[in-house]
C-alpha positions as CSV (number, residue, x, y, z in Angstrom):
1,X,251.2,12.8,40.6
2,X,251.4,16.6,39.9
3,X,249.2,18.9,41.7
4,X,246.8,19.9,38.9
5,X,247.2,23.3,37.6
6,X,244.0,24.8,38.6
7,X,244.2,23.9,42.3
8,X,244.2,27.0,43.9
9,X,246.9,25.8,46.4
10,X,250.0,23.6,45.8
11,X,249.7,22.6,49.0
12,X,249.0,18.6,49.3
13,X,246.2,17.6,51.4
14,X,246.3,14.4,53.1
15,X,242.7,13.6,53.7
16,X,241.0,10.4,55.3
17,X,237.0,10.0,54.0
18,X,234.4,8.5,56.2
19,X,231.7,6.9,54.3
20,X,229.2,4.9,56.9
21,X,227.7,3.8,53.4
22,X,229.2,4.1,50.3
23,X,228.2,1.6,47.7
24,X,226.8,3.7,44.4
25,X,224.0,1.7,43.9
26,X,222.8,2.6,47.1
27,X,222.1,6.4,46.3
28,X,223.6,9.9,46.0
29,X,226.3,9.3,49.3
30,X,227.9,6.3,47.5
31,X,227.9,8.3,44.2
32,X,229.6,11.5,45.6
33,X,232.3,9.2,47.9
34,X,233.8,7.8,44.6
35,X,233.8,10.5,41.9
36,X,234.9,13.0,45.1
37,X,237.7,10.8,46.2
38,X,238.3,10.6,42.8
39,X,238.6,13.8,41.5
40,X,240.7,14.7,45.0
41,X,243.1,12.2,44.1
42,X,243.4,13.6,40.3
43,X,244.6,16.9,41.7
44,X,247.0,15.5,43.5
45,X,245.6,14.9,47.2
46,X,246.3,11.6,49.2
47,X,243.1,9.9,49.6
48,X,242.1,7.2,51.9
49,X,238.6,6.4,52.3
50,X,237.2,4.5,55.5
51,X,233.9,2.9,54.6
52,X,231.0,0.5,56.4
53,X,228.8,-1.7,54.3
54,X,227.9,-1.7,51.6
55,X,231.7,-0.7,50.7
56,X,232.3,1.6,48.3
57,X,233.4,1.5,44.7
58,X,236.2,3.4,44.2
59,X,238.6,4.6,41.4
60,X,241.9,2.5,41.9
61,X,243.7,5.6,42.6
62,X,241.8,5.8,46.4
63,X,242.8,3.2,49.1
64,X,239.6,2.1,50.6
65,X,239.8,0.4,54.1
66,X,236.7,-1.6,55.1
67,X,235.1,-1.3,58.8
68,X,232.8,-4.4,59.1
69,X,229.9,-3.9,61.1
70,X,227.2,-6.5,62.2
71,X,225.4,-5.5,58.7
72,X,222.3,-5.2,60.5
73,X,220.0,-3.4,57.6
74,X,221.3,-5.4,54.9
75,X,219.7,-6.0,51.4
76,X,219.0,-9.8,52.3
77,X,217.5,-9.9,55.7
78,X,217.2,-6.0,56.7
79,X,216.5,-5.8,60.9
80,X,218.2,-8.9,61.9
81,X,219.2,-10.0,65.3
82,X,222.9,-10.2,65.6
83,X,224.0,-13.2,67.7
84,X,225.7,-12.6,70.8
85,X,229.2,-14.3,69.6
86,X,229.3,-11.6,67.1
87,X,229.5,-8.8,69.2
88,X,233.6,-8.5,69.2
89,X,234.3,-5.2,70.3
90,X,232.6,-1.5,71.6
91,X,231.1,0.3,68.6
92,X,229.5,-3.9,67.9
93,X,228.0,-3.1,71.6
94,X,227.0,0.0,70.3
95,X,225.5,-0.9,66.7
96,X,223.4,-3.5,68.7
97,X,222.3,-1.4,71.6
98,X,220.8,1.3,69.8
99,X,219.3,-1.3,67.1
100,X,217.4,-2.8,70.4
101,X,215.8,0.8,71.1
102,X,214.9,1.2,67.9
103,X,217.4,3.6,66.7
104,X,219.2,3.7,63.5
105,X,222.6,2.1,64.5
106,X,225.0,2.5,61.6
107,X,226.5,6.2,61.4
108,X,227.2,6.1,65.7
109,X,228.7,2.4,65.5
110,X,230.6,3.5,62.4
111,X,232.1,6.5,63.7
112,X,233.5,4.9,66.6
113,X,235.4,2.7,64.0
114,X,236.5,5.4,62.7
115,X,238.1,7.0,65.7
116,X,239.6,3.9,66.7
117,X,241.6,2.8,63.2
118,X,242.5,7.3,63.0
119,X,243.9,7.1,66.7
120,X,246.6,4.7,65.1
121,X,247.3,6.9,62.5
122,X,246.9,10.8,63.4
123,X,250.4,11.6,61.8
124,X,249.2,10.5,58.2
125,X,246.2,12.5,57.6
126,X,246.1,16.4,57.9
127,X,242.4,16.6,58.4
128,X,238.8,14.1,57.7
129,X,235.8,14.6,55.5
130,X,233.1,13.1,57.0
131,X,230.3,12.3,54.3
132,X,226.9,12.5,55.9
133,X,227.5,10.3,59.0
134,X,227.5,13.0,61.7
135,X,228.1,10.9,64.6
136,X,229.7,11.7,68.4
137,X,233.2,9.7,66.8
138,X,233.5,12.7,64.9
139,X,234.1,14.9,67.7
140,X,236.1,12.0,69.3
141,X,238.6,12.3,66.3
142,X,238.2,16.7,66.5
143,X,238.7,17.2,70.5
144,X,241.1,13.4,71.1
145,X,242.9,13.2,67.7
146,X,243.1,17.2,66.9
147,X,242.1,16.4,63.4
148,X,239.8,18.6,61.9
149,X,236.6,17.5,60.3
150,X,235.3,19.2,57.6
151,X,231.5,17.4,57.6
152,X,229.6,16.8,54.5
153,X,225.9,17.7,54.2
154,X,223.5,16.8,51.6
155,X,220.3,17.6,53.4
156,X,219.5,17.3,57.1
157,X,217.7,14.1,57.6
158,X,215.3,16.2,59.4
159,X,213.2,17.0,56.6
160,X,213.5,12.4,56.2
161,X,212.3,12.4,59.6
162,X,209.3,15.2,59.4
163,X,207.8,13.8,56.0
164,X,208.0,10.3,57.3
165,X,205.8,11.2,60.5
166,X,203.4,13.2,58.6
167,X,202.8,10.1,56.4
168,X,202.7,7.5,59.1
169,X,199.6,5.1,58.8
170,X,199.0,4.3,62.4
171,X,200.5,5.5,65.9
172,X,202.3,2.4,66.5
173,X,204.0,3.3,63.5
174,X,204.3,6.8,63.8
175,X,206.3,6.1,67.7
176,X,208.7,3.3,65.9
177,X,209.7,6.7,63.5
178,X,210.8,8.4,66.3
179,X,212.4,6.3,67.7
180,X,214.3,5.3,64.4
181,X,215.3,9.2,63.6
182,X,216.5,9.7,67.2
183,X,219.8,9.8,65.4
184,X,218.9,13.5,64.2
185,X,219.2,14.3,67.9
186,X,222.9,13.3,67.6
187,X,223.3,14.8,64.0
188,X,222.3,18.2,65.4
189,X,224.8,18.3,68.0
190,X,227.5,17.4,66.2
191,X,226.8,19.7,63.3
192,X,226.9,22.6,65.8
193,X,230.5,21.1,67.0
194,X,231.7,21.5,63.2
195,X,233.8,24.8,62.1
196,X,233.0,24.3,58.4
197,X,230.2,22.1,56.9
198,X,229.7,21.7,52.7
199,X,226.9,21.1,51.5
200,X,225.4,20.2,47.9
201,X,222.2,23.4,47.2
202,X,221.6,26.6,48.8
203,X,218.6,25.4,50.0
204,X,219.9,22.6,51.9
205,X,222.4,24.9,53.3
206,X,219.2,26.8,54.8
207,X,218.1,23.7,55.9
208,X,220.7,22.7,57.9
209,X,221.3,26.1,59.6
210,X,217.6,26.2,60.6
211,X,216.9,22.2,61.4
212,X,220.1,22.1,63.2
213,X,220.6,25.4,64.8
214,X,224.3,26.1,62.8
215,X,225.1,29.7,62.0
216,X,224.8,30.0,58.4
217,X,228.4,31.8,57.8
218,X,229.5,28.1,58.8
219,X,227.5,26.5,56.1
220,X,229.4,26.8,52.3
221,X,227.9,25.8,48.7
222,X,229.8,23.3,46.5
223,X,227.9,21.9,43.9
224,X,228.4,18.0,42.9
225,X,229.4,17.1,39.6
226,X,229.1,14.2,37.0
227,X,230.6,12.7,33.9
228,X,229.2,14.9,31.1
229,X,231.3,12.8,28.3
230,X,229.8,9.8,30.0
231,X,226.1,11.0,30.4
232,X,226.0,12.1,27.1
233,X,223.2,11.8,24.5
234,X,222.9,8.5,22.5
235,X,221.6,9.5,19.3
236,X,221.8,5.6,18.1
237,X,219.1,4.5,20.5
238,X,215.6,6.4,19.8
239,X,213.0,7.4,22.0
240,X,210.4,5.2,22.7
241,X,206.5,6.4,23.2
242,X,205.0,6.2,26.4
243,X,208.6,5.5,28.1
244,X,208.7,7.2,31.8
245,X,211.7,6.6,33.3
246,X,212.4,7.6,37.3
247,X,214.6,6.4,39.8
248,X,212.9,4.3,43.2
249,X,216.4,4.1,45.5
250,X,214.2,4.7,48.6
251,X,210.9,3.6,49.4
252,X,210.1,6.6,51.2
253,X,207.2,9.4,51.2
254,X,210.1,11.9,50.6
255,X,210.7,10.5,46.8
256,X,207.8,11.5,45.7
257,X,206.6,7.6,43.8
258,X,203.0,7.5,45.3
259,X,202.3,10.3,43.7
260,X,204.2,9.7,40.4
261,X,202.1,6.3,40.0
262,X,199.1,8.4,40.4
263,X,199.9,10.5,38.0
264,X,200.8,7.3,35.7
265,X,197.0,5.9,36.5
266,X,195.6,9.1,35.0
267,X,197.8,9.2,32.2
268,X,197.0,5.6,31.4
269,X,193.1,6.7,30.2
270,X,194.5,8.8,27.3
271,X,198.0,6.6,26.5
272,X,197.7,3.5,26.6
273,X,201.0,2.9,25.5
274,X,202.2,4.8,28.9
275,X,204.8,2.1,30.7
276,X,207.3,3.2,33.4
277,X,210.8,2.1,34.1
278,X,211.8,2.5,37.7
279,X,215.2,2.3,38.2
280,X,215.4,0.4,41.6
281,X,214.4,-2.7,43.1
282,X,210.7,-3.3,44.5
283,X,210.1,-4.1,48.2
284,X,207.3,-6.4,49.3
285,X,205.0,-4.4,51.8
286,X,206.2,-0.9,50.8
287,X,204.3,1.9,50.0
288,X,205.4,1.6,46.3
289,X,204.0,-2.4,46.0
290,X,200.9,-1.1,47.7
291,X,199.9,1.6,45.7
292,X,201.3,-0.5,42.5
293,X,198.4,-3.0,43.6
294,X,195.5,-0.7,44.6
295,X,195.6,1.2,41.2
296,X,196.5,-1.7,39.2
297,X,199.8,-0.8,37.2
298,X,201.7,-3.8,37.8
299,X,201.8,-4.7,34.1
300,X,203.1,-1.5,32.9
301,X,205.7,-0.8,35.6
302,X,209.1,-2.5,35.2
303,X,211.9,-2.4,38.0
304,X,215.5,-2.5,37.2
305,X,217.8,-3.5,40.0
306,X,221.5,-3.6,39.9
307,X,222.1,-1.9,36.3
308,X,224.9,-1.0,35.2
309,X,225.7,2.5,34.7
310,X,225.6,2.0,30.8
311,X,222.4,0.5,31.0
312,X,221.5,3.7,32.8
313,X,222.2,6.4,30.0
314,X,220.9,3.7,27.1
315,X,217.6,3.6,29.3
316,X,217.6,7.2,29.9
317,X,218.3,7.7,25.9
318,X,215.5,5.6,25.2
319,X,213.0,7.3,27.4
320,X,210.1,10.1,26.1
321,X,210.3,11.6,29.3
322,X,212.2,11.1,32.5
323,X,210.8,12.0,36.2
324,X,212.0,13.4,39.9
325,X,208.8,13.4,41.5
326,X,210.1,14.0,44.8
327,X,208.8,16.1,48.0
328,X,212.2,17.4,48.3
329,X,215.9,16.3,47.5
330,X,219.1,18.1,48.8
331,X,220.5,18.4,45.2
332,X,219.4,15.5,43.1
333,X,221.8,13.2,41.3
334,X,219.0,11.3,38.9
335,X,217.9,14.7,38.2
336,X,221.9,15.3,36.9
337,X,221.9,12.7,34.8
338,X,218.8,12.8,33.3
339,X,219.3,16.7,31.8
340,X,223.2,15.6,31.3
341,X,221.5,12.4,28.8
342,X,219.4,15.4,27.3
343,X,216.3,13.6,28.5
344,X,213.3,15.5,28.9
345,X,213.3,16.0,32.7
346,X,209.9,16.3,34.8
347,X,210.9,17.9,38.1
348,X,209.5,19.0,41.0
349,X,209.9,22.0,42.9
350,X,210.7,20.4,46.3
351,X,213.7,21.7,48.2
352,X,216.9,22.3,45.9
353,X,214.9,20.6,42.5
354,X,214.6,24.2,40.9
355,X,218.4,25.3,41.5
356,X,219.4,22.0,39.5
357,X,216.4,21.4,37.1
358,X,216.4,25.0,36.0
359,X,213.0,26.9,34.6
360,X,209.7,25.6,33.9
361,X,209.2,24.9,29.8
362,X,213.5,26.5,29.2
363,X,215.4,23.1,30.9
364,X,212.8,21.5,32.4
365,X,208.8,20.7,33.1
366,X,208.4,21.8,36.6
367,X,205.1,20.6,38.8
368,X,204.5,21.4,42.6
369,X,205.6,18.5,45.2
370,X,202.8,16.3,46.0
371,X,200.2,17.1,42.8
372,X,199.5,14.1,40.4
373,X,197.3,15.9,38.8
374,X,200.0,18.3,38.1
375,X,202.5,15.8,37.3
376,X,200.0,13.9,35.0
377,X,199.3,17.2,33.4
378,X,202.9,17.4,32.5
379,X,203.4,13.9,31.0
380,X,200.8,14.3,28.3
381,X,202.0,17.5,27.6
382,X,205.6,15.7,27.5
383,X,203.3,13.2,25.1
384,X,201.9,15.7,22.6
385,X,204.7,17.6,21.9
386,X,207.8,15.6,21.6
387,X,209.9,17.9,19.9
388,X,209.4,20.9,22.2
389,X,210.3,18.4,24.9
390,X,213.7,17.6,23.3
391,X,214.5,21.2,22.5
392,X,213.7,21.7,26.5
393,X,216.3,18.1,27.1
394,X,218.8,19.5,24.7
395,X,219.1,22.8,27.1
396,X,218.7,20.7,29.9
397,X,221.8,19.0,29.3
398,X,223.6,22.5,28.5
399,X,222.8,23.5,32.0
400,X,224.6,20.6,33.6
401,X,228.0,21.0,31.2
402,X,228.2,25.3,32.0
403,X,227.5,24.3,35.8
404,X,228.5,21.0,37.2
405,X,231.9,18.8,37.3
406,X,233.6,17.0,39.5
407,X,237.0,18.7,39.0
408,X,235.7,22.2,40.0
409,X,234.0,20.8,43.2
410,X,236.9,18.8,44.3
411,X,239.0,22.2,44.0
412,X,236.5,23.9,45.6
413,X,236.4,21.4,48.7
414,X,240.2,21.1,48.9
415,X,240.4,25.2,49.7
416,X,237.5,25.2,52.1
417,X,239.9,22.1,53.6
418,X,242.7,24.2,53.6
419,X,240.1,27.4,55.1
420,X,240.0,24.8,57.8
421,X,243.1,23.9,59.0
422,X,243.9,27.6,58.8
423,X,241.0,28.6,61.1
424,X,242.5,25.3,63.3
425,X,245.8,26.9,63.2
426,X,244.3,30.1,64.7
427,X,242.6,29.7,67.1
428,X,245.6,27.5,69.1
């Protein structure tokens, strides 16, 4: 395949991904590993991508190769005890020791995998892109292998791991949160062994340099992308009344759904035709099912688990307003598609929310983190004037086709690979 014409370079990269989790449904890593390998692969750039479970799903153009692991947080039985007869090799040892003190396993156990299947290989790949794992194997495969690793940042799980303590019910639970973001420990010092780290926002590039003690001038913006032909308005499929939809991938304080079902209960007194589609599956015992249950919206709250990406925009089409009510995101993929659908978009302000949403009543309706009131304010305004709202969607979804595609960021992150392996090249 030709190098495309508006890669800056004709210089063909040969460039293994690391993915601890990649599966789309799983959130905004599994998303960018497919249309990133993707796009790199359309400019011409050898792609293989090394991926844990959930695997990703990739474009055929990408050879995936699969790294089981003991799948110890999976969908079916999440904090399992592995038995000992599956513990076949180090990184197993590993996974299952840090599980036992409480630790999140996967990205350490992963990137150990990784090092061992690259230490077969380190003729076929000029450099790795590491997306989001941030583990010791990385400098394994940097200081052993002498490939460089260009590491992939979408926000610093810091800000997870801050939020989550702050909203911890009881001290028992509060001490089995640190202990499970002890990784961070590990992502901080392997960010600061990094020469170049991308990241999604400008304000998670802040983030990182301050929660992980990296000199900003290390730290470069490239902005995701998405599908704007596919994300498209639907102008078959009208919008319903009272239709919220929002996006539940993770049951945790940092997505903001306490407060959006708040907001819903308030709303509910004036329209009672309100209803809310969460896109997402429920969780018995989370904060979500418990809040659903104290304020008593389990009949007008749907979840929709596994859909399809074409259910996704006809939902989206069919929605009067659509919602990010989160305490802070690193760029915001639902937020993405929601404007690129020209769906009236609700945003927060939290972390890199206004860079992608845009202003308050010109792209979007923007509310303060953490204020139902506010956000409950904004739905019934979304209510009573419908055709404000889709003049505000209808810029929205301008916004996302002058600033965001996948082509121009996979250009963008094949020169800062090249800026790598020249700086490599340098300083031997």
């Amino acid at each position: 395949m030709p190098i495309n014409d508006s890669d800056s370079s004709g210089d063909r990269l040969r460039i293994a991904m690391l993915a601890y989790r990649g599966k789309p449904h799983v959130g905004g890593q599994g998303v960018y590993v497919r249309e990133m390998s993707k796009a790199l692969a359309e400019l011409g750039h050898s792609v293989e991508v090394f991926g844990g479970p959930p695997y990703p799903d990739l474009d055929p153009k990408v050879t995936l190769h699969k790294f089981p692991s003991l799948e110890i947080y999976n969908d079916y039985y999440p904090g399992r005890m592995p038995g000992i007869w599956e513990i076949k090799d180090f990184p197993d040892f590993v996974e299952l020791c840090s599980y036992l003190t409480g630790n999140f396993s996967e990205p350490l156990s992963f990137s150990l995998r990784a090092y061992k299947a690259l230490k077969e290989r380190i003729d076929d790949f000029d450099l790795v892109i590491d997306n989001g794992s941030l583990a010791y194997g990385n400098i394994l495969i940097q200081k052993k292998l002498h490939l460089p690793v260009l590491g992939v940042i979408h926000h610093p799980i810091t800000v997870d791991r801050k939020l989550e303590l702050e909203n911890a019910r009881t001290a028992v639970e509060r001490f089995g949160k640190r202990r499970w973001y002890a990784f961070t420990r590990m992502q901080t010092r392997v960010c600061q062994g990094l020469r170049r780290i991308i990241t999604v926002s400008e304000s998670s590039r802040e983030d990182i340099s301050k929660d992980h003690k990296v000199d900003i001038d290390c730290i470069h913006v490239v902005p995701i992308g998405i599908d704007t032909d596919f994300f498209a308005p639907q102008p078959h499929i009208k919008r319903i009344p009272g239709r919220i939809v929002s996006t539940a991938s993770a049951d945790v304080p940092l997505k903001g759904q306490k407060f959006l079902l708040e907001a819903l209960a308030q709303v509910r007194h004036n329209y009672p035709n309100v209803h809310l589609e969460l896109i997402g599956k429920q969780r018995e015992g989370s904060t979500t099912a418990e809040t659903l249950e104290e304020l008593g919206l389990s009949d007008i709250v749907q979840f929709n688990q596994g859909i399809s990406y074409r259910e996704l925009v006809d939902l989206l089409a069919s929605a009067s307003v659509a919602i990010v009510p989160s305490l802070y995101e690193g760029f915001s993929i639902p937020a993405i598609e929601a404007l690129s659908c020209g769906a009236p978009l609700i945003a927060t302000t939290g972390g890199a929310l206004p860079e992608v949403a845009g202003p308050h009543l010109e792209t979007c309706l923007a509310v303060p983190p953490g204020d139902s009131d506010a956000l409950a304010a904004q739905i019934e305004f979304a209510f009573t004037n419908p055709q404000e709202c889709q003049r505000i969607g209808d810029a929205g979804r301008k916004r996302v086709i002058e600033k965001w595609s996948w082509r121009e960021s996979a250009i963008t992150t094949a020169d800062h690979c090249r800026e790598l392996l020249t700086t490599r090249k340098k300083s031997r």
